[in-house]
Structures are given as structure tokens and as C-alpha cells.
Kinemage of the C-alpha trace (Angstrom):
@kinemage 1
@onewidth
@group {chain A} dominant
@subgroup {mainchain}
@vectorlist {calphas} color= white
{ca unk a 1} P 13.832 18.774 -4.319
{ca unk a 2} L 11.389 15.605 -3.831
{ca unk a 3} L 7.986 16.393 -2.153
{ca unk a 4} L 6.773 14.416 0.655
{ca unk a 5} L 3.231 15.283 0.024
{ca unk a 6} L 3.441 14.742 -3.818
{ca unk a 7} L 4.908 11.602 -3.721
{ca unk a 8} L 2.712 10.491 -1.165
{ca unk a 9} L -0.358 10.944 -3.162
{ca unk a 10} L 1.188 9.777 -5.938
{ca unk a 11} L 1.456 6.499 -4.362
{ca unk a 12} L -1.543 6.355 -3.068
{ca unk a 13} L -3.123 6.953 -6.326
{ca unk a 14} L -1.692 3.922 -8.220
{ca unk a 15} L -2.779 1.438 -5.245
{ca unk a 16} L -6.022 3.460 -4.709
{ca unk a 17} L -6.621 2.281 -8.452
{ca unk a 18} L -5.556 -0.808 -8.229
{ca unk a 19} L -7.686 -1.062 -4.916
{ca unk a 20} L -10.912 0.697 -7.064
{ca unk a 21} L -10.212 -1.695 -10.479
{ca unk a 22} L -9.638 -5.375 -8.311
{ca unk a 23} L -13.727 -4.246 -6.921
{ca unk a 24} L -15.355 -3.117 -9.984
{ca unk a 25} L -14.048 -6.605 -11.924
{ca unk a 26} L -15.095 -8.716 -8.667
{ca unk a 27} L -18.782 -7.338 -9.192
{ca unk a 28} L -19.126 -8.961 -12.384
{ca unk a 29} L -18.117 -12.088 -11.555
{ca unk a 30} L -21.783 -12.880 -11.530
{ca unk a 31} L -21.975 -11.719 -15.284
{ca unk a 32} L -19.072 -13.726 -16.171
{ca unk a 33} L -20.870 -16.997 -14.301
{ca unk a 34} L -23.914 -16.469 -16.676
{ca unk a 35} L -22.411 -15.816 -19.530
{ca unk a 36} L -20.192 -19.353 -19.883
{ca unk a 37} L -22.688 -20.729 -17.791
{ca unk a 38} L -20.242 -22.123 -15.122
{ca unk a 39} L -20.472 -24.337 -12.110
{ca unk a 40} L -18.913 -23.340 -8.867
{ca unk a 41} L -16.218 -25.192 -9.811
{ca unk a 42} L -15.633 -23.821 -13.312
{ca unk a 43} L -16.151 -20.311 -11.260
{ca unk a 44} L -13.439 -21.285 -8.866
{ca unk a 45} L -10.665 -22.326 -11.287
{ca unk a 46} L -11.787 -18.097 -12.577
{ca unk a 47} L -10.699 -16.734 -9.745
{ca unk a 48} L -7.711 -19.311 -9.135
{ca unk a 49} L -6.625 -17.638 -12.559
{ca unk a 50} L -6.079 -14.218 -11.439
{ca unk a 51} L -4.264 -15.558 -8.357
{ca unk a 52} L -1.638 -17.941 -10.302
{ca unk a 53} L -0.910 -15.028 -12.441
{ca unk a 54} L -0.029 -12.871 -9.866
{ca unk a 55} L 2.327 -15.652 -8.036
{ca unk a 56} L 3.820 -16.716 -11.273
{ca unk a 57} L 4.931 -13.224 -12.649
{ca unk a 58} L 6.582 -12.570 -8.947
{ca unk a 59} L 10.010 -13.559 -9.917
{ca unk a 60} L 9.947 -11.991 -13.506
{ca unk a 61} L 8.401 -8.637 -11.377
{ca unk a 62} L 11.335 -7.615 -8.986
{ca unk a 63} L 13.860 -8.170 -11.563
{ca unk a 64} L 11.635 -5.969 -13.690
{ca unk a 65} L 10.667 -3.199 -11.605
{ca unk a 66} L 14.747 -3.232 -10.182
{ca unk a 67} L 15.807 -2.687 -14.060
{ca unk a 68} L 13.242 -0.264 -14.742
{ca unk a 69} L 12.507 1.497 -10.991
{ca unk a 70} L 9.627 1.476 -8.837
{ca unk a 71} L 8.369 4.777 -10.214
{ca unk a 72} L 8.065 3.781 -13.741
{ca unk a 73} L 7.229 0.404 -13.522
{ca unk a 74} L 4.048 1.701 -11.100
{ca unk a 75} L 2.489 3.657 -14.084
{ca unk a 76} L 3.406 0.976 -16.594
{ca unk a 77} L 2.260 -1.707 -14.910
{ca unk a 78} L -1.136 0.380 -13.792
{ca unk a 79} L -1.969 1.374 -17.593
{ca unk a 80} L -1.493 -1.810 -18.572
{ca unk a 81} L -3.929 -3.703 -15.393
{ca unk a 82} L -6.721 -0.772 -16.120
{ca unk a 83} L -6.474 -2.295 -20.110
{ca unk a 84} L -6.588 -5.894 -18.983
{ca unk a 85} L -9.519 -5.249 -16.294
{ca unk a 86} L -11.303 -3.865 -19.371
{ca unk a 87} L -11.286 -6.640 -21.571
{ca unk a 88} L -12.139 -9.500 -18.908
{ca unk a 89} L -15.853 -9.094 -20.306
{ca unk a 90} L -14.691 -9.224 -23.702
{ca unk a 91} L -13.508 -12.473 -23.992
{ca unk a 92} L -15.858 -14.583 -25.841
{ca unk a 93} L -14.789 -17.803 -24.817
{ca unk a 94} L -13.969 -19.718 -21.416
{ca unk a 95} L -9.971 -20.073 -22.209
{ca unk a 96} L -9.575 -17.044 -23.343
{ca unk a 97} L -11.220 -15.940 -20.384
{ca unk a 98} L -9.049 -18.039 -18.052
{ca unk a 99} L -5.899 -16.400 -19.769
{ca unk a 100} L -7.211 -13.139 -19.118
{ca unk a 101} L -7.971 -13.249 -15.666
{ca unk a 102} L -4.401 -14.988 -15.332
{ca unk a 103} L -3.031 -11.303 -17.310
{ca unk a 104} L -5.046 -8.882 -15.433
{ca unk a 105} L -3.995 -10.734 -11.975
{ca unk a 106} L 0.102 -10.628 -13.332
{ca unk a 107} L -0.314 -6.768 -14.311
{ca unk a 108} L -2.156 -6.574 -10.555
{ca unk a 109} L 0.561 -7.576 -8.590
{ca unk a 110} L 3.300 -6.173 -10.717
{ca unk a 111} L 1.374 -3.083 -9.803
{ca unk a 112} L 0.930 -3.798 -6.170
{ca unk a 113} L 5.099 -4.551 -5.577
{ca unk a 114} L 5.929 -1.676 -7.701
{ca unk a 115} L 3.903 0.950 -5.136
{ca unk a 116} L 5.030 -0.733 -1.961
{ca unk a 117} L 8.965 -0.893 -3.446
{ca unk a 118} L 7.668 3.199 -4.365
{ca unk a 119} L 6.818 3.268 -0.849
{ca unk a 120} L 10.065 1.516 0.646
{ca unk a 121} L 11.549 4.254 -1.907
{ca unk a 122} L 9.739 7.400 -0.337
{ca unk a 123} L 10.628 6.438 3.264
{ca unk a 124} L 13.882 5.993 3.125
{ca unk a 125} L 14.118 9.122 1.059
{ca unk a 126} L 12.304 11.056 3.974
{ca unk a 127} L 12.813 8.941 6.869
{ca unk a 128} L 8.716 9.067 7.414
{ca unk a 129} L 6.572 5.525 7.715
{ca unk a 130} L 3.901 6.156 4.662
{ca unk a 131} L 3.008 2.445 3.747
{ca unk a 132} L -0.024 2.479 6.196
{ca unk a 133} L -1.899 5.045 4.418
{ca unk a 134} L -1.076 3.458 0.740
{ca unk a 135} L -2.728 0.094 1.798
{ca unk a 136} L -5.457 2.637 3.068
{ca unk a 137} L -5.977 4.088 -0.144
{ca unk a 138} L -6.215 0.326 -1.622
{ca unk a 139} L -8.844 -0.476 0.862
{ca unk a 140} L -10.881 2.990 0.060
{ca unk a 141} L -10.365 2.280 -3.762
{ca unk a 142} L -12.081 -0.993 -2.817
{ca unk a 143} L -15.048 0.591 -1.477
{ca unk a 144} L -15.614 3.372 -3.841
{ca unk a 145} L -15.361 0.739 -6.639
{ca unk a 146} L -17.699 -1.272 -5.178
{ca unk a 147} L -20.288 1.729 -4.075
{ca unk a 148} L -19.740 3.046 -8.047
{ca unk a 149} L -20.397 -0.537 -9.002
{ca unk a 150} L -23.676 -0.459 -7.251
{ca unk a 151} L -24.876 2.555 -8.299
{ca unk a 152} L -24.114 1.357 -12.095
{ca unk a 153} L -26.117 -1.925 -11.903
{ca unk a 154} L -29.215 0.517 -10.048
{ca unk a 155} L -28.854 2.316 -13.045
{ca unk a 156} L -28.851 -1.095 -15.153
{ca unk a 157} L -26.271 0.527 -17.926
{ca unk a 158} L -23.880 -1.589 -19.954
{ca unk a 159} L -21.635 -3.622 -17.770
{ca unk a 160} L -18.738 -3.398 -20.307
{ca unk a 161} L -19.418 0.821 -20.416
{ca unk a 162} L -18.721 0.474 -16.609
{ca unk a 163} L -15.197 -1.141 -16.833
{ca unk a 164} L -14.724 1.139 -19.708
{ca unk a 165} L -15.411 4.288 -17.404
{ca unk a 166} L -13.505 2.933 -14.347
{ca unk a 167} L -10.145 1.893 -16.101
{ca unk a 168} L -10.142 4.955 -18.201
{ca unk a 169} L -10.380 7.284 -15.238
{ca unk a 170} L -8.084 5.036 -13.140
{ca unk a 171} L -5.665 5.169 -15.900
{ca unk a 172} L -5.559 8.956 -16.425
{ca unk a 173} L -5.451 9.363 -12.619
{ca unk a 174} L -2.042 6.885 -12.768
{ca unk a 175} L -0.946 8.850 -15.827
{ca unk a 176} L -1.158 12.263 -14.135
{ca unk a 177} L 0.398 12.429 -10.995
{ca unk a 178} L 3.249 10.161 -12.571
{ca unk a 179} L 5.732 12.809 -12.186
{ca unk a 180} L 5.800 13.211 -8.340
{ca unk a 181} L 6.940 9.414 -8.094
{ca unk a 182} L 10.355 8.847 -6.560
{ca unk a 183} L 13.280 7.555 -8.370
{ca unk a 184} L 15.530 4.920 -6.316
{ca unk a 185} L 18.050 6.674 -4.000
{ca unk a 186} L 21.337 6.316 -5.563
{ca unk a 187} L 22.666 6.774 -1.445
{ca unk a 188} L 21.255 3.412 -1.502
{ca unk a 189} L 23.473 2.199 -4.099
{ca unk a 190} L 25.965 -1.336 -4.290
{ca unk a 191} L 29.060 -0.404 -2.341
{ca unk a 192} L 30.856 -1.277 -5.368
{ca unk a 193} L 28.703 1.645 -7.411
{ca unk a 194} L 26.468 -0.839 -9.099
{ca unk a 195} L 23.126 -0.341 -9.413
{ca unk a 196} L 20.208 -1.567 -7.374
{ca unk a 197} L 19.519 -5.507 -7.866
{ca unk a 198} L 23.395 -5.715 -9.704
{ca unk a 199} L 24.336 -7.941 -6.862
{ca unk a 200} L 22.980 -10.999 -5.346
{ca unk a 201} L 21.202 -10.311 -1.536
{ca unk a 202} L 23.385 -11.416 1.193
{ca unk a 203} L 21.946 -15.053 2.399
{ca unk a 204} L 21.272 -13.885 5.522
{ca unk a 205} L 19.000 -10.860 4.205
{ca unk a 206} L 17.168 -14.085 1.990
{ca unk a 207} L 16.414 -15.719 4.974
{ca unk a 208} L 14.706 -12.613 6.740
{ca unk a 209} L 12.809 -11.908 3.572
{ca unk a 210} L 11.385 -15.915 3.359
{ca unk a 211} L 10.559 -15.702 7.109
{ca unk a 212} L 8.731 -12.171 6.695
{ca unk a 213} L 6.832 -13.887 3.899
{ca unk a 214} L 6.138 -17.080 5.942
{ca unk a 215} L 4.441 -14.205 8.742
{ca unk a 216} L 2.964 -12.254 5.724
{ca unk a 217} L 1.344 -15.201 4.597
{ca unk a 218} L -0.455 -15.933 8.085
{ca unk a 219} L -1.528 -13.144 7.908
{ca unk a 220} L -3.416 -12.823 4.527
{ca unk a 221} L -4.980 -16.038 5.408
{ca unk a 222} L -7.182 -14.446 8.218
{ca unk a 223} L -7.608 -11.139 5.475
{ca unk a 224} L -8.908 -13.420 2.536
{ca unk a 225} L -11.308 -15.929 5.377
{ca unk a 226} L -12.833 -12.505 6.445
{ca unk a 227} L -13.193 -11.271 2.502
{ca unk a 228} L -15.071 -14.528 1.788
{ca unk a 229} L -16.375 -15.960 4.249
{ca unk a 230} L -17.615 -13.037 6.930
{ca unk a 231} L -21.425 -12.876 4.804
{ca unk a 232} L -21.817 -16.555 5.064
{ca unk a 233} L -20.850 -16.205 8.832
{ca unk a 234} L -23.420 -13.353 9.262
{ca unk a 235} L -26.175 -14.952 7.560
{ca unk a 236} L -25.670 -18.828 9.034
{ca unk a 237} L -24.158 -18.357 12.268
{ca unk a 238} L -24.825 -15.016 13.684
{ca unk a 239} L -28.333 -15.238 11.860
{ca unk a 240} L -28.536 -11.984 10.298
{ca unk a 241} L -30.922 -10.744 7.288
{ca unk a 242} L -31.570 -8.627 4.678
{ca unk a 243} L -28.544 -5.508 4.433
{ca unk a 244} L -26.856 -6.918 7.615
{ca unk a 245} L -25.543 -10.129 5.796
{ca unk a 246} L -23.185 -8.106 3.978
{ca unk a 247} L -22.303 -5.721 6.840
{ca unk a 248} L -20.406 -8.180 8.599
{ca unk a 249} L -17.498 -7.576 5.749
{ca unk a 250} L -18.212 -3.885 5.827
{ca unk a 251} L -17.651 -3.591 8.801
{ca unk a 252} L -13.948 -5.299 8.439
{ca unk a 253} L -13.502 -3.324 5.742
{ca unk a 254} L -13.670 0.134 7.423
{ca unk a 255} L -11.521 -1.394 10.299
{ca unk a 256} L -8.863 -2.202 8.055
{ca unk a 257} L -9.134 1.234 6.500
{ca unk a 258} L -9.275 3.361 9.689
{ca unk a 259} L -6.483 1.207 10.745
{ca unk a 260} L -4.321 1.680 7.930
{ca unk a 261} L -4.689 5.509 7.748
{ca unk a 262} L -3.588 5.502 11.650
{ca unk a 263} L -0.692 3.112 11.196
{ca unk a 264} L 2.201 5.263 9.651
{ca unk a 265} L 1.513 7.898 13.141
{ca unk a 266} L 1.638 4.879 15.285
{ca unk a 267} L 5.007 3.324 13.335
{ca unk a 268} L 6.257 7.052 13.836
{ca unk a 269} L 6.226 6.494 17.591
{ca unk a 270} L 6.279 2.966 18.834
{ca unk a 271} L 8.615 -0.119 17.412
{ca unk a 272} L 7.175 -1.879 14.739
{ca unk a 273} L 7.504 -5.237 17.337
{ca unk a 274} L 5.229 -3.701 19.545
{ca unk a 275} L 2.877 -2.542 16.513
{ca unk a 276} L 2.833 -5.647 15.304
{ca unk a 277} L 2.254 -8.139 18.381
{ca unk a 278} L -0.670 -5.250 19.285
{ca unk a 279} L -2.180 -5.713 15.920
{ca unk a 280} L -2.607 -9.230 16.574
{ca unk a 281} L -3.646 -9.229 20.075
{ca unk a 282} L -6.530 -6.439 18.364
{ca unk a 283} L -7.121 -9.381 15.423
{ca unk a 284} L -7.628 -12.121 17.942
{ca unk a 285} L -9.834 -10.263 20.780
{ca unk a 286} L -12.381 -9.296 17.793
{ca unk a 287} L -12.310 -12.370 16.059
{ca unk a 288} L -12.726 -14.062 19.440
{ca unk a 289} L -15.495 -11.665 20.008
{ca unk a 290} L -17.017 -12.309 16.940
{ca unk a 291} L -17.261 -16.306 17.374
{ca unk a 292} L -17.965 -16.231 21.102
{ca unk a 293} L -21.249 -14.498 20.734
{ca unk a 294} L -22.368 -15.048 17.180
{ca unk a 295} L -24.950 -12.254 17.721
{ca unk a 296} L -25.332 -9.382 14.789
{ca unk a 297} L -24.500 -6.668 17.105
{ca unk a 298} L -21.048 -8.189 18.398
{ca unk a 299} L -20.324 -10.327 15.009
{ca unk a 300} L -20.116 -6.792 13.136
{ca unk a 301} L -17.968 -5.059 16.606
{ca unk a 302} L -15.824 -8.164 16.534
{ca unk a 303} L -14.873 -7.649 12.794
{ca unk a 304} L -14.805 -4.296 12.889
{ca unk a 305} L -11.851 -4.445 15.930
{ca unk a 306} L -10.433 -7.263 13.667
{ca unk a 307} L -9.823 -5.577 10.779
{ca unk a 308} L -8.157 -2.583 12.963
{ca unk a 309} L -5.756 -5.137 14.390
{ca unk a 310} L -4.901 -7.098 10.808
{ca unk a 311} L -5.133 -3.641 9.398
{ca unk a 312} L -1.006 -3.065 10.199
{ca unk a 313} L 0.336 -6.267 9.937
{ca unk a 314} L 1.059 -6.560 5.939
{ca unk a 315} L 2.058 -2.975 5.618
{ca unk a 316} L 4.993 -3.261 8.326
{ca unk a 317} L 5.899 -6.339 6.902
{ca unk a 318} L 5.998 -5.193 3.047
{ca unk a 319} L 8.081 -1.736 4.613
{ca unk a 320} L 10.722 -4.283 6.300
{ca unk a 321} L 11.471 -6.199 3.157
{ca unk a 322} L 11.775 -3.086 1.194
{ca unk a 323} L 14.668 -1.672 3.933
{ca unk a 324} L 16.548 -4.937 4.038
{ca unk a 325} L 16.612 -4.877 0.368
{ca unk a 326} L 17.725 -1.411 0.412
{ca unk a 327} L 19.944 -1.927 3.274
{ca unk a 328} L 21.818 -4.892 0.989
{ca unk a 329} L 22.645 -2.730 -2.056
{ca unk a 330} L 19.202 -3.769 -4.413
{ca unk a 331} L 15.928 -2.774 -5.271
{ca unk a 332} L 13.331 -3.110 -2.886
{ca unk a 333} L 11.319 -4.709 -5.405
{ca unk a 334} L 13.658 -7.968 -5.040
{ca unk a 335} L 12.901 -8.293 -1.353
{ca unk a 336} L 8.962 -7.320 -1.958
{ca unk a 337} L 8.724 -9.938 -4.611
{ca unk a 338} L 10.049 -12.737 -2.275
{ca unk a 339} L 7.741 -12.278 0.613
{ca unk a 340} L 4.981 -10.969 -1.444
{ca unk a 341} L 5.163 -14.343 -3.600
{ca unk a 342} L 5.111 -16.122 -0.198
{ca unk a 343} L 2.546 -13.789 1.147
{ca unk a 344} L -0.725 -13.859 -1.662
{ca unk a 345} L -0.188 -17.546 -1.374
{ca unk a 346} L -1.636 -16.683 2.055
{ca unk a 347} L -4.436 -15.195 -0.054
{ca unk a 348} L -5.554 -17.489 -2.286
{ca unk a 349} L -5.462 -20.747 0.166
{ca unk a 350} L -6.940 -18.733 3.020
{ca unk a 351} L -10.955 -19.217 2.118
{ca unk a 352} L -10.081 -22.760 0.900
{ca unk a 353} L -8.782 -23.775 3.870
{ca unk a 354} L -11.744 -22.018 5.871
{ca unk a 355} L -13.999 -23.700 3.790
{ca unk a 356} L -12.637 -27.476 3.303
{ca unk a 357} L -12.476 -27.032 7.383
{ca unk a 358} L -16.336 -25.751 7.892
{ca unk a 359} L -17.671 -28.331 5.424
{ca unk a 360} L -15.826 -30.824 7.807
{ca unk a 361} L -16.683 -29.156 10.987
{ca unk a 362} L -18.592 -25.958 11.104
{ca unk a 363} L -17.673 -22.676 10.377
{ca unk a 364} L -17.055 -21.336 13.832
{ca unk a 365} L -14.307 -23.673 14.526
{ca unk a 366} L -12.746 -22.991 10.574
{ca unk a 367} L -12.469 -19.502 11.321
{ca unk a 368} L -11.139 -19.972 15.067
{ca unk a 369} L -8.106 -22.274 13.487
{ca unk a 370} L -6.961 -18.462 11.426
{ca unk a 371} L -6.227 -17.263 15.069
{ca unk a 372} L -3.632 -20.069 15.605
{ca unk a 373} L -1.814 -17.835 12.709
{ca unk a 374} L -2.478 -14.439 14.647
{ca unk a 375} L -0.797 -16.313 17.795
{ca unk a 376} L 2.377 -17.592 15.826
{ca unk a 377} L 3.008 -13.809 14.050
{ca unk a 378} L 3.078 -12.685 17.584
{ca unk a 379} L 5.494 -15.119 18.803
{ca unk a 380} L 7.847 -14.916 15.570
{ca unk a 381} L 7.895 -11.674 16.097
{ca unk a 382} L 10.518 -11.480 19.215
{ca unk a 383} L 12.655 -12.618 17.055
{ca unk a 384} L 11.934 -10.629 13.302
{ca unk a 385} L 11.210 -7.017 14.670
{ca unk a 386} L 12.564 -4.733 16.696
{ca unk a 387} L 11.319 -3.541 19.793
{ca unk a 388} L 13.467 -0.539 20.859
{ca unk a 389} L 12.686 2.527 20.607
{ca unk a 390} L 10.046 3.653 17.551
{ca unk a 391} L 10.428 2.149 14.012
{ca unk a 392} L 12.952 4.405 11.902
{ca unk a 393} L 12.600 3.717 8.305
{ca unk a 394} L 15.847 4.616 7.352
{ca unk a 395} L 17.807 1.266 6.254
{ca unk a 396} L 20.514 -0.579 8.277
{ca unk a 397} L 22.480 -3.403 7.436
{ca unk a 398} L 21.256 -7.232 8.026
């Protein structure tokens, strides 16, 4: 008989590592700027590495992860990221490096549709919302990499020791509570008794899953302006110094990570519509607050209520393409990897597009155009979620 709890924290463990692994790389990136002695720009077409990876590998993924199930491909594809996190500081030469990057980011979002198709998996099997407190255990993985990456450089050890330790560890975690992972629920199953993905989806089911990735991506263009650009903000707007220039994205951080641990009670009771259109109307009123009165004290409240509001959005999402999928005979993996490949887009243009704008304006009015996003989820969503009665994650037809 499958265990709720189990599973759960099963789940949570392969996204808390991917969540802990995606920090401790992102502190070196310094290391890996001295090292080939890049420009900014060099540095940039680094990090636009690991993000083509991930988009290109998204069609390859679903099909994967439908042949090989969500369970499975979650460990595989987390051994294999902890391994290609561990060499990124091995690479003795710039293309290598580029190809690298490109590798770890493929094996990173492999990973990250493989848990949220486990997570489509375990709440359908138990009819309980859990994706909220997996994207919470990505966001705590985030900070304790980053708090263990601090604590290394105090300590000035190797750098390469410290991927060694974290990807070893995050590994072994993966590889140990492996067992408690779901399998896909053969009630689920083609009518015609095929297995999941055996079939094409329905058009109409296509057309949900582009539009939720359309949303999706919105929204991870206000998460990856706040990532970037919410220390610049604190230190050249709001005017803050010393520790508080990098509490502005603190701050957002533990919003987004109280939120997400709060969500999955929240879907339990109210429709994911309503969930959704609040999240936003929470995004907007603390971004709002945020570049109203660009003081420290109400910069850090602003992005603190931010991050609660955009904390929900990309969770319900990722748990609605995973039921239509389900609800249309495949894998959820083949819905996840069509709006996630729309979605990280979202990511990855986000901060350029927040940037190209403040160098042509200033940053106040780059980061207010990220709420015209906000205002269009809410709208869209009339028509994409429901809004009677509390969100049920049990699959129904398109």
C-alpha cells in the first residue's frame, strides 16, 4: 500500500537537491569568471548555457520520463545532475565549460519535470494537493546551499571539495529514499489499455497545456527579475548598505518558501482560480509596495509579500498540466514538458528584459512593466481555472 508521507518526502528530497545543487554551483560563478577570465558578456553566454540546455532537452524529457516513469527517471536524472554539477569546475577550458553548463542545466530540468510529473503522480494517487510543499523544499534547498556555501568560502577550503561534498550527499539522499517514489497509476491508463504517452493528447488538452505555459511563463518572468535584479534595486534605488543589499532577495526568498509550504492547505480548501488570481493580487500589492516607497524597510516588506503571492502560481500551474495529461490517457511528464518548455523561457528572458528596459529607463519603471504579467495571469485565469468549489486533484477529462 503506497504511503502518503513516504512519497511525499521522497519528492521533496529530489527537488530539495536539485534546489540545494542549482545554489552551491551559482556561488562559484565568481570562480568560474576568474578562472577564463571572462567579460560580462562571456559570463552571460555561461549562464545562457545552462538555460538552453534545459529548454532544448524538454521535448526529448517527457517522452523519456513517460517511457521510463516519473519515479525512476527522478533518481536517474538526479544522480546524473549531482555528477554534472561536480565537474563544472573541472573543465579546463571555456567550450568545454559552455558544454557543461549546457549538460548540468539538461540533467536539471529533466530532474525538475520528473518530480513535478512524481507529484501530478502522488496526487492523483491520494487525491491530496502536495506540489506546494515540493517547490518549498526547492526553495529551502536553495537556501541551505547557499548558507553551506558561505560557511565553506569562511572556511576558505577547496572550492572543487565543496561541490564534491554537496553532490555526493545530494546524491545518496536521491539514492535512498528512491523506493517510496510512486509508480504511474495504471487507473490512469489509455482507454484502449495502452500505456501512458502511447497515444497522442487530444488537441484540445494541447491547447490548455500551451496556454498554461504562456501564464507559467509570466509568471517566471517576475520570479527570475526578483532573483537578479532585487540587490541592485536595494542598493541603487531603495539605497541600502552593507548586509541589507542582499536582504532585499532574502526576503523574497522566505516569502516564496512560507508561501509554498502553505499552498497545498490552501489548494485543499479554496479553487485553484481563486488561489491563483489571490496570488497575484498578493504579487502586485508588494511589488507595488516595494516601488512606491523605495525605502529599506518597505522594499524588503514589499518583496517579502511578493514572493508569498508568486509563491503559488507555478506550482498550481505545473499540478494542472500534470491532471490534463493524466486525464487524456499519458504521462504527466508530456503535459509538464510543454508548459515547462514554455515556462523557463519565462526564466531566462525575465532579467534581460528587466535590464535592457532599466538601462533605457530606470529600474523602477523595468520592474513595474513585470506587473502588467501579474495583471494578465489574473485575467486569463476566468477562463483556465476553475472557480467552484476547492481544487480536487483527482483528474477529469478536457
Amino acid at each position: 500500500m503506497p504511503d502518503l508521507g513516504k512519497a511525499r518526502i521522497a519528492a521533496m528530497s529530489v527537488l530539495f537537491c536539485n534546489g540545494v545543487i542549482y545554489a552551491s554551483w551559482g556561488t562559484h560563478v565568481p570562480t568560474i569568471k576568474d578562472k577564463f577570465s571572462l567579460s560580462e558578456a562571456n559570463l552571460s553566454l555561461s549562464m545562457l548555457s545552462v538555460a538552453l540546455g534545459g529548454i532544448l532537452i524538454m521535448a526529448w524529457a517527457g517522452r523519456w520520463i513517460a517511457k521510463v516513469g516519473s519515479a525512476r527517471a527522478s533518481v536517474n536524472s538526479g544522480v546524473l545532475m549531482a555528477l554534472a554539477a561536480f565537474g563544472i569546475l573541472l573543465m579546463p577550458q571555456y567550450t568545454l565549460l559552455l558544454f557543461w553548463l549546457a549538460l548540468y542545466g539538461a540533467m536539471s530540468a529533466v530532474n525538475d519535470v520528473a518530480a513535478n510529473s512524481q507529484a501530478a503522480v502522488i496526487e492523483a494517487t491520494f487525491e491530496r494537493p502536495v506540489i506546494g510543499s515540493l517547490h518549498g523544499a526547492f526553495s529551502l534547498g536553495g537556501m541551505f546551499g547557499a548558507l553551506v556555501s558561505s560557511g565553506w568560502q569562511a572556511m576558505q577550503w577547496p572550492n572543487q571539495w565543496h561541490l564534491a561534498a554537496v553532490c555526493t550527499l545530494c546524491a545518496v539522499l536521491t539514492l535512498s529514499t528512491a523506493r517510496w517514489l510512486l509508480p504511474e497509476p495504471a487507473a490512469h491508463a489509455s482507454e484502449d489499455g495502452g500505456a501512458h504517452g502511447s497515444q497522442p493528447l487530444a488537441p484540445a488538452a494541447r491547447r490548455k497545456l500551451v496556454v498554461l505555459g504562456c501564464l507559467a511563463f509570466l509568471a517566471l518572468i517576475v520570479e527570475g527579475a526578483m532573483y537578479d535584479w532585487t540587490a541592485v534595486y536595494m542598493r541603487d534605488v531603495a539605497m541600502a548598505s552593507g548586509g541589507f543589499v542582499s536582504a532585499g532577495y532574502a526576503a523574497f526568498s522566505i516569502g516564496m518558501a512560507t508561501g509554498r509550504f502553505t499552498g497545498d492547505p490552501v489548494r485543499a480548501r479554496f479553487s485553484e482560480g481563486a488561489l491563483v488570481v489571490a496570488s497575484c493580487a498578493l504579487c502586485a500589492a508588494g511589488l507595488g509596495l516595494a516601488l512606491l516607497l523605495p525605502a529599506v524597510p518597505t522594499a524588503l516588506a514589499g518583496f517579502l509579500v511578493c514572493g508569498l503571492g508568486v509563491a503559488n502560481i507555478i506550482p498550481v500551474m505545473f499540478s494542472s498540466a500534470g491532471r490534463i495529461a493524466l486525464a487524456n490517457g499519458v504521462s504527466p511528464s508530456t503535459g509538464l514538458a510543454i508548459t515547462t518548455r514554455l515556462a523557463y523561457v519565462g526564466l531566462l528572458v525575465g532579467p534581460v528584459i528587466v535590464g535592457f528596459v532599466a538601462h533605457r529607463s530606470d529600474l523602477r519603471t523595468a520592474l513595474a512593466l513585470s506587473l502588467l504579467g501579474v495583471v494578465a495571469i489574473a485575467v486569463a485565469s476566468r477562463r483556465v481555472f476553475a472557480f467552484d468549489g476547492p481544487a480536487v486533484p483527482q483528474p477529469s477529462r478536457v
